[in-house]
Backbone and ligand atoms as CSV (ligand in chain L), in Angstrom:
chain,resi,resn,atom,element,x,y,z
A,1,UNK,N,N,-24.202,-28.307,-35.986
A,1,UNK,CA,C,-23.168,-27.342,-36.356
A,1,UNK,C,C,-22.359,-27.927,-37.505
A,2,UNK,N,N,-22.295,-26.964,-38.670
A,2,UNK,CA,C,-21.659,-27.797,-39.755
A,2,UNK,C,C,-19.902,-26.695,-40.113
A,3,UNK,N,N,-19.155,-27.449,-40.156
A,3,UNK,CA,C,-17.689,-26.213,-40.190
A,3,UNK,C,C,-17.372,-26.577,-41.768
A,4,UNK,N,N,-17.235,-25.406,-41.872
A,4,UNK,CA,C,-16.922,-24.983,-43.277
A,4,UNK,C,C,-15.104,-25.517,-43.417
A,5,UNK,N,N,-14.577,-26.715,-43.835
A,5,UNK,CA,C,-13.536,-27.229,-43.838
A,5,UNK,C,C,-12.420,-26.721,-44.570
A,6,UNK,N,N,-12.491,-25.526,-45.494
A,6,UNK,CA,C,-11.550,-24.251,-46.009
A,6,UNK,C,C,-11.184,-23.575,-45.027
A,7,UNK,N,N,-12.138,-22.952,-44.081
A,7,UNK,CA,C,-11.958,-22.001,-43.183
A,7,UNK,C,C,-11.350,-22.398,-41.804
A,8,UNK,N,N,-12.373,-23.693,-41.715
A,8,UNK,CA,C,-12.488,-23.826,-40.347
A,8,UNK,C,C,-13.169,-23.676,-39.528
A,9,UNK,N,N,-14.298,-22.429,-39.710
A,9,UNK,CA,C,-15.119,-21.396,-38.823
A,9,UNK,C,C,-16.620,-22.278,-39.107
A,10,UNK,N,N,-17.585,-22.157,-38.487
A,10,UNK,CA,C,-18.898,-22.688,-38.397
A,10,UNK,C,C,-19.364,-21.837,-39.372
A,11,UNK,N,N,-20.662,-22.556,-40.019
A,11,UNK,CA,C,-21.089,-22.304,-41.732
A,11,UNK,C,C,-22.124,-21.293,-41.324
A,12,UNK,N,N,-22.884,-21.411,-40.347
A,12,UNK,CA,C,-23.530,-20.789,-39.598
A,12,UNK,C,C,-23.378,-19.333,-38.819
A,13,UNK,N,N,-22.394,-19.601,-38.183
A,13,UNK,CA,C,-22.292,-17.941,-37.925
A,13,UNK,C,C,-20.744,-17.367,-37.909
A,14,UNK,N,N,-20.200,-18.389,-39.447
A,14,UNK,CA,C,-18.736,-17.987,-39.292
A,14,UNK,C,C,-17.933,-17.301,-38.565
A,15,UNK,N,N,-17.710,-18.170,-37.242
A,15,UNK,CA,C,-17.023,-17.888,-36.385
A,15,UNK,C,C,-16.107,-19.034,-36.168
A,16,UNK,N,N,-14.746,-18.699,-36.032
A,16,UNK,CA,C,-13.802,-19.548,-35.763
A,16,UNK,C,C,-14.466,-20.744,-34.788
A,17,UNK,N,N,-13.891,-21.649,-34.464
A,17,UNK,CA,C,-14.134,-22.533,-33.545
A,17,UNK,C,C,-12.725,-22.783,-32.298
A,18,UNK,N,N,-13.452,-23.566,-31.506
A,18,UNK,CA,C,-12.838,-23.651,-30.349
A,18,UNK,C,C,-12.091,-25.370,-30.816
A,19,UNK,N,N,-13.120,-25.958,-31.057
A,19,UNK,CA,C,-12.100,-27.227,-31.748
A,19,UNK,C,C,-13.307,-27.516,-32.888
A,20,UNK,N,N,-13.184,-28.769,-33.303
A,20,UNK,CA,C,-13.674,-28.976,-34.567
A,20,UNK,C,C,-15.120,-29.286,-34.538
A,21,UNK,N,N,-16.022,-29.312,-33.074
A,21,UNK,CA,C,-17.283,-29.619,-32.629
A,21,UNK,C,C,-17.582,-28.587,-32.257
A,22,UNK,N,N,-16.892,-27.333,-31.408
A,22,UNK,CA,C,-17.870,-26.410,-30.654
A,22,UNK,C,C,-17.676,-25.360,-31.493
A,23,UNK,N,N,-18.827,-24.136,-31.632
A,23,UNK,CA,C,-19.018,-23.235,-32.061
A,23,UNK,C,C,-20.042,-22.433,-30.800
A,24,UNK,N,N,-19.122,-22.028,-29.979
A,24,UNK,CA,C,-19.917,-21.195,-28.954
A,24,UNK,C,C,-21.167,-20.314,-29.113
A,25,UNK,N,N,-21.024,-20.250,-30.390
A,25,UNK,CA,C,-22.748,-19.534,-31.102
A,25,UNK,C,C,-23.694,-19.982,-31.493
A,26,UNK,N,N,-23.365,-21.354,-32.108
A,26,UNK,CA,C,-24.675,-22.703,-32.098
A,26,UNK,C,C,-24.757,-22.841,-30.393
A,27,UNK,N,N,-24.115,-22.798,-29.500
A,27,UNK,CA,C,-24.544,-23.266,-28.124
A,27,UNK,C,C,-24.146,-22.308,-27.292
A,28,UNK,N,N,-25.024,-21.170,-27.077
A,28,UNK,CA,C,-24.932,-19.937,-26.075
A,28,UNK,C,C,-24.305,-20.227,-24.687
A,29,UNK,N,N,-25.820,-21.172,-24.647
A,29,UNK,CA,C,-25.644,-21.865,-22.910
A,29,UNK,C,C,-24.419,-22.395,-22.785
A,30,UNK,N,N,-23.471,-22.220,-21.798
A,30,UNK,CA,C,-22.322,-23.024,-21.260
A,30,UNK,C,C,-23.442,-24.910,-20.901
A,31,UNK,N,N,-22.507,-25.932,-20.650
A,31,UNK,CA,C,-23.260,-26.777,-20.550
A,31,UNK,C,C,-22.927,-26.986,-18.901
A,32,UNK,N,N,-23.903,-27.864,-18.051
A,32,UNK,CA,C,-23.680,-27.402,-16.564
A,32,UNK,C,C,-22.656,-28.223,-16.113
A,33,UNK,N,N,-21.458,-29.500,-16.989
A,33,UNK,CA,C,-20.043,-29.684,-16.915
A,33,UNK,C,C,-19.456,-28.268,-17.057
A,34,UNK,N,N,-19.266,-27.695,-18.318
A,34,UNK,CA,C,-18.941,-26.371,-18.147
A,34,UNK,C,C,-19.071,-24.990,-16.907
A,35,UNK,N,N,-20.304,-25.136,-16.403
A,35,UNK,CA,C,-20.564,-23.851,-15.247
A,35,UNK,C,C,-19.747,-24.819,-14.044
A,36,UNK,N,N,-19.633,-26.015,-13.750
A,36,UNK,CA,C,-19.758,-26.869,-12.842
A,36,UNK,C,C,-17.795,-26.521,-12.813
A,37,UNK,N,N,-17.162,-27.262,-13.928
A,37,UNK,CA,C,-15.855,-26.377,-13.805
A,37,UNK,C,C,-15.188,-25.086,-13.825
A,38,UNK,N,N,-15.852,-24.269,-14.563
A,38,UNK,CA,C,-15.359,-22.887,-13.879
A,38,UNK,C,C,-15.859,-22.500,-12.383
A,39,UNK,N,N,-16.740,-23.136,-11.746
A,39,UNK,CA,C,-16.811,-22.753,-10.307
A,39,UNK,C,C,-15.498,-23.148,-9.773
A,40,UNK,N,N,-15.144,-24.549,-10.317
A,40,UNK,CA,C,-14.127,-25.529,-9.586
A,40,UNK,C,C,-12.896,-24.041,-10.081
A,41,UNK,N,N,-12.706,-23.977,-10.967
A,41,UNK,CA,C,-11.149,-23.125,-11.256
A,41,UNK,C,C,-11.611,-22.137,-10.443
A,42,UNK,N,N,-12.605,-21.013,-10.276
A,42,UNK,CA,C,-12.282,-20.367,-9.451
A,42,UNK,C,C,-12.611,-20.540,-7.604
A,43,UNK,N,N,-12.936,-21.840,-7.791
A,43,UNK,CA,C,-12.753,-22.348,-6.233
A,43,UNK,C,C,-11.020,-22.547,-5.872
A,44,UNK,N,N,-10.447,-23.245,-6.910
A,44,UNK,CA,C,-9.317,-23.038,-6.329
A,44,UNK,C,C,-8.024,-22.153,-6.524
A,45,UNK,N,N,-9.083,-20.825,-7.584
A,45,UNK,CA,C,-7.816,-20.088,-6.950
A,45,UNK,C,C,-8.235,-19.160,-5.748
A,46,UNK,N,N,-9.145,-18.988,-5.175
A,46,UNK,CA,C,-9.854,-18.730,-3.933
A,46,UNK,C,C,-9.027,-19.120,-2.780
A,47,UNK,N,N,-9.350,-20.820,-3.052
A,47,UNK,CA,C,-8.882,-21.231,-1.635
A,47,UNK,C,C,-7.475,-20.665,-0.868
A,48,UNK,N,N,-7.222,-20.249,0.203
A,48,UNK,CA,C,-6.093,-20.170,0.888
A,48,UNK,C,C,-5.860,-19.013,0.473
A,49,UNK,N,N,-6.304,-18.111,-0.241
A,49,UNK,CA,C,-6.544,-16.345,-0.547
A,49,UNK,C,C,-6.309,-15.903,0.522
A,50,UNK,N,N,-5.978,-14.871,0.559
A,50,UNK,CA,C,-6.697,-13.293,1.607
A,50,UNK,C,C,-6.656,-12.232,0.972
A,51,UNK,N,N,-7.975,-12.608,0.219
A,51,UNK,CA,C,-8.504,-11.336,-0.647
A,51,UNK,C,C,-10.423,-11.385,-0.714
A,52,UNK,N,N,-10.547,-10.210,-1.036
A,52,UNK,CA,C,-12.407,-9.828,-1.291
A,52,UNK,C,C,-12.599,-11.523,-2.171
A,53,UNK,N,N,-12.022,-11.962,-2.840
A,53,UNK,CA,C,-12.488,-12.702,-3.550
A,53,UNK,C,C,-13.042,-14.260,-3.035
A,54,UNK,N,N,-12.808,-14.067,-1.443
A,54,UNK,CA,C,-13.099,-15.385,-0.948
A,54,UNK,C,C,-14.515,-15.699,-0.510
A,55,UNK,N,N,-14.853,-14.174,0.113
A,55,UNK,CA,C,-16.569,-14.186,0.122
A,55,UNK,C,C,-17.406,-14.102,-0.949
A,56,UNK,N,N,-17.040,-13.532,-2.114
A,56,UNK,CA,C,-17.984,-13.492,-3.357
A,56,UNK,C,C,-17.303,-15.222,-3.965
A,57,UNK,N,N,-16.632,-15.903,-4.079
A,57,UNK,CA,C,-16.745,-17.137,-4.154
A,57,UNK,C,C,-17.175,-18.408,-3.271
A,58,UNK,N,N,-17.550,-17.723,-2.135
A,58,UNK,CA,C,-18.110,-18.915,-0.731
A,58,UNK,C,C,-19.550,-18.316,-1.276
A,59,UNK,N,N,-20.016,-17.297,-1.435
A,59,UNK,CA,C,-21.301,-16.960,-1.510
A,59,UNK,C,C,-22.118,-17.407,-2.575
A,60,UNK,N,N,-21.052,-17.053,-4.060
A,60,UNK,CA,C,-21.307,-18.326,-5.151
A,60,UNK,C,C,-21.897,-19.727,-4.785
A,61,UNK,N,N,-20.790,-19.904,-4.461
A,61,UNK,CA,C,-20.614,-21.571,-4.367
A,61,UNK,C,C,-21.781,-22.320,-3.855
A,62,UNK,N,N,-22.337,-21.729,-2.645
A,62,UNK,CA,C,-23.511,-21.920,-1.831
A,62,UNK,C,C,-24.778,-21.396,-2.511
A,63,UNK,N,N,-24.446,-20.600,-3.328
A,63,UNK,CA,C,-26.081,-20.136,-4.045
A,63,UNK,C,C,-26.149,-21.174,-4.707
A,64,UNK,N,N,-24.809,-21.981,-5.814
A,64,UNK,CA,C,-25.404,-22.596,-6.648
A,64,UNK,C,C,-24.619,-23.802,-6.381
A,65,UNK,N,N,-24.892,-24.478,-4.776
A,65,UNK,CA,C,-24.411,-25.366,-4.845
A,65,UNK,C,C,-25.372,-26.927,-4.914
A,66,UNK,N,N,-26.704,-26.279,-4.977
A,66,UNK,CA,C,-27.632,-27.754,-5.407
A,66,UNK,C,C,-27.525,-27.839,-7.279
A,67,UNK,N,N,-26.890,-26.898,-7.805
A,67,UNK,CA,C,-26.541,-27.105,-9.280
A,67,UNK,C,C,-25.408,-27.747,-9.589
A,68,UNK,N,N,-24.452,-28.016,-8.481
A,68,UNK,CA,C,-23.351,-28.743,-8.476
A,68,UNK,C,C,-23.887,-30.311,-8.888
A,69,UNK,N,N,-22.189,-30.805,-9.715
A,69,UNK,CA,C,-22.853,-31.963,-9.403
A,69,UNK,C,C,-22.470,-32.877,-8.258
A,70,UNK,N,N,-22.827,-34.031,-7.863
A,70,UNK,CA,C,-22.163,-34.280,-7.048
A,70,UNK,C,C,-20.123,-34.851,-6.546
A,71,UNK,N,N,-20.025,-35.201,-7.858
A,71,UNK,CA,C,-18.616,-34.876,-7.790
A,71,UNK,C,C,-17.522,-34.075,-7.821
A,72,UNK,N,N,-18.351,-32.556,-7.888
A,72,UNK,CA,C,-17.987,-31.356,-7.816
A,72,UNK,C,C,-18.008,-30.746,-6.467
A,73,UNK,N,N,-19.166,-31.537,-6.012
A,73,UNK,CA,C,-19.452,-31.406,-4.678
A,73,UNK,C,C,-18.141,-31.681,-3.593
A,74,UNK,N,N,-17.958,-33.482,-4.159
A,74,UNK,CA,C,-17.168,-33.907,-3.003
A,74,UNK,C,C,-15.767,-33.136,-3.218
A,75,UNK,N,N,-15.456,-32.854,-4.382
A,75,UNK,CA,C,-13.948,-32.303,-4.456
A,75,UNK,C,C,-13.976,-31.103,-3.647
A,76,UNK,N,N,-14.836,-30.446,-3.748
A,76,UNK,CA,C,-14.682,-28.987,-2.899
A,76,UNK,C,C,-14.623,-28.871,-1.496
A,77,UNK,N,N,-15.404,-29.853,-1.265
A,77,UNK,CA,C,-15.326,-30.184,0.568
A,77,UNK,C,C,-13.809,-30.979,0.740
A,78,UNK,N,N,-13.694,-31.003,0.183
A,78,UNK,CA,C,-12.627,-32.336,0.419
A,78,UNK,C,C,-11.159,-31.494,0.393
A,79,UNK,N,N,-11.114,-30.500,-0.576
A,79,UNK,CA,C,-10.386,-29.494,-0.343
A,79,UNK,C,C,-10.048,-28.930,0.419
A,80,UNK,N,N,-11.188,-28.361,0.931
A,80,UNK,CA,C,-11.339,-27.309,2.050
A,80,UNK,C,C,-10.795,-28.128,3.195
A,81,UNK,N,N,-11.389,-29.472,3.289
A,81,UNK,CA,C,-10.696,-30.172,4.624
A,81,UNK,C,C,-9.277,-30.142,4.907
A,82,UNK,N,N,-9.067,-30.603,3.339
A,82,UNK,CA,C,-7.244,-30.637,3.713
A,82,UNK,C,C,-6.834,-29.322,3.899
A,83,UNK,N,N,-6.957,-28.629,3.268
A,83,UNK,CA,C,-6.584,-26.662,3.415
A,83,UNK,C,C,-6.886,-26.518,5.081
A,84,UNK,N,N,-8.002,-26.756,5.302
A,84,UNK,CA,C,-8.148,-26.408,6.857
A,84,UNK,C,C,-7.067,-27.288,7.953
A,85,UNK,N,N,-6.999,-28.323,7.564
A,85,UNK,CA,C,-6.025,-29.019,8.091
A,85,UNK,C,C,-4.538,-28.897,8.166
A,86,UNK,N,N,-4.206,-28.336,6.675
A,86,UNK,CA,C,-2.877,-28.302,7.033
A,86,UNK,C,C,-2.488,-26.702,7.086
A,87,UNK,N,N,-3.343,-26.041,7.583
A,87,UNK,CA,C,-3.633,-24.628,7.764
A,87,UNK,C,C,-3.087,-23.975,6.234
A,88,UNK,N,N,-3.403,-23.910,5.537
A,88,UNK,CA,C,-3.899,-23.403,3.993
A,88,UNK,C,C,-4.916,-22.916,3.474
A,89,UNK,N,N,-5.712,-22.552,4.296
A,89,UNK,CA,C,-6.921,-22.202,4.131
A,89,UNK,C,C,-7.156,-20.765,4.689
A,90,UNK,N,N,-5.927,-19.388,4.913
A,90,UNK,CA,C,-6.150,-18.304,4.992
A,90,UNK,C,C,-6.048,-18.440,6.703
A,91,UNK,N,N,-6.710,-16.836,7.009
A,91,UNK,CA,C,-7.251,-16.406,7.976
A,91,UNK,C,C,-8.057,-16.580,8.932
A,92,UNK,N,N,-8.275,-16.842,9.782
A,92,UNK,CA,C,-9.641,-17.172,10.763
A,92,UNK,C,C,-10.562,-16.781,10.121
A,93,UNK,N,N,-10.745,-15.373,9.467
A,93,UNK,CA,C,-12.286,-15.174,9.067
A,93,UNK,C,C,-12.084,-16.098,7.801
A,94,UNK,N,N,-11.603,-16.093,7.039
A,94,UNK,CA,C,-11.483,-16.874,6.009
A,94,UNK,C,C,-12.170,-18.285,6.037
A,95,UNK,N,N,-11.123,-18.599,6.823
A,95,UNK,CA,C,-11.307,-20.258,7.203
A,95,UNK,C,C,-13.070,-20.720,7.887
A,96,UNK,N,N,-13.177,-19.679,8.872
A,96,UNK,CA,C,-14.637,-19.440,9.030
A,96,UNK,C,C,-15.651,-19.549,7.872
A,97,UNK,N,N,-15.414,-18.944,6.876
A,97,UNK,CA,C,-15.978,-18.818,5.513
A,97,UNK,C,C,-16.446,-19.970,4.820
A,98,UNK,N,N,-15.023,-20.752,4.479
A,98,UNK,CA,C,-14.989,-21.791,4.099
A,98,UNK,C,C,-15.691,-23.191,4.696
A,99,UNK,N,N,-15.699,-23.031,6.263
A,99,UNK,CA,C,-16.415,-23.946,6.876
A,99,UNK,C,C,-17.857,-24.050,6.610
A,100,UNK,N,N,-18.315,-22.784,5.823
A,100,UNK,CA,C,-20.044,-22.700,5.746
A,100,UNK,C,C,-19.911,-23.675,4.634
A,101,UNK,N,N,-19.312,-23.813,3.714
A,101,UNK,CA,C,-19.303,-24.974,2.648
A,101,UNK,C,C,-19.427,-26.169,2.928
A,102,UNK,N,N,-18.363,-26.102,3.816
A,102,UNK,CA,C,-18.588,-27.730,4.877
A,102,UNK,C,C,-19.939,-28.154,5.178
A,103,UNK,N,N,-20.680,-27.120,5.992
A,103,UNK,CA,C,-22.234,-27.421,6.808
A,103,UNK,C,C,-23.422,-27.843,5.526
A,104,UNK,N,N,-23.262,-27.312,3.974
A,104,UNK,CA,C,-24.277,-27.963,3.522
A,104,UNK,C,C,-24.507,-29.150,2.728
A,105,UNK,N,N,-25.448,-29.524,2.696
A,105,UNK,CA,C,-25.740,-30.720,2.809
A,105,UNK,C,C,-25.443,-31.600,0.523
A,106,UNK,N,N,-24.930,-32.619,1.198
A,106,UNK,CA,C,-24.255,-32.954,0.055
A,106,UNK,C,C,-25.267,-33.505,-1.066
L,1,ZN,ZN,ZN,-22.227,-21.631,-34.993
């Protein structure tokens, strides 16, 4: 990716940039640090919810949780423990929810 240093924007598909390396259009793909933290942001604004949004993010999480990495891994369980613990973690069904995260395997 080469930035056109008048503009600013990548020479390539003159588009502004995000900082002085990325040009989200030389690199479509998010990178899987990238997918790996937006799960994490919307894991925690999930957690301790009581809203629709807790099953379509437990259901996420578990589809693509052998794409995790593993330190993405431990933070999320590790979360959930303390949330469950210091009752922060919603509703019974909720909390139920969240425990399926717990059961797989790290
Ligand atoms: Zn570009």
């Amino acid at each position: 990716m080469e930035m056109n240093t008048i503009t600013g924007h990548c020479n390539k598909h003159d588009q502004i940039l995000i900082d002085e390396k990325k040009c989200v259009f030389c690199n479509p793909e998010p990178s899987k640090d990238h997918k790996d933290a937006m799960i994490f942001y919307a894991f925690r604004y999930c957690l301790g919810r009581m809203t629709y949004a807790v099953i379509d993010c437990v259901e996420y999480i578990i589809w693509a949780w052998d794409d995790l990495s593993d330190k993405t891994k431990d933070r999320i369980k590790k979360e959930i423990n303390e949330a469950l613990e210091s009752g922060d973690a919603g509703m019974d069904i909720d909390r139920n929810k969240w425990k399926k995260i717990l059961q797989l395997k790290d």
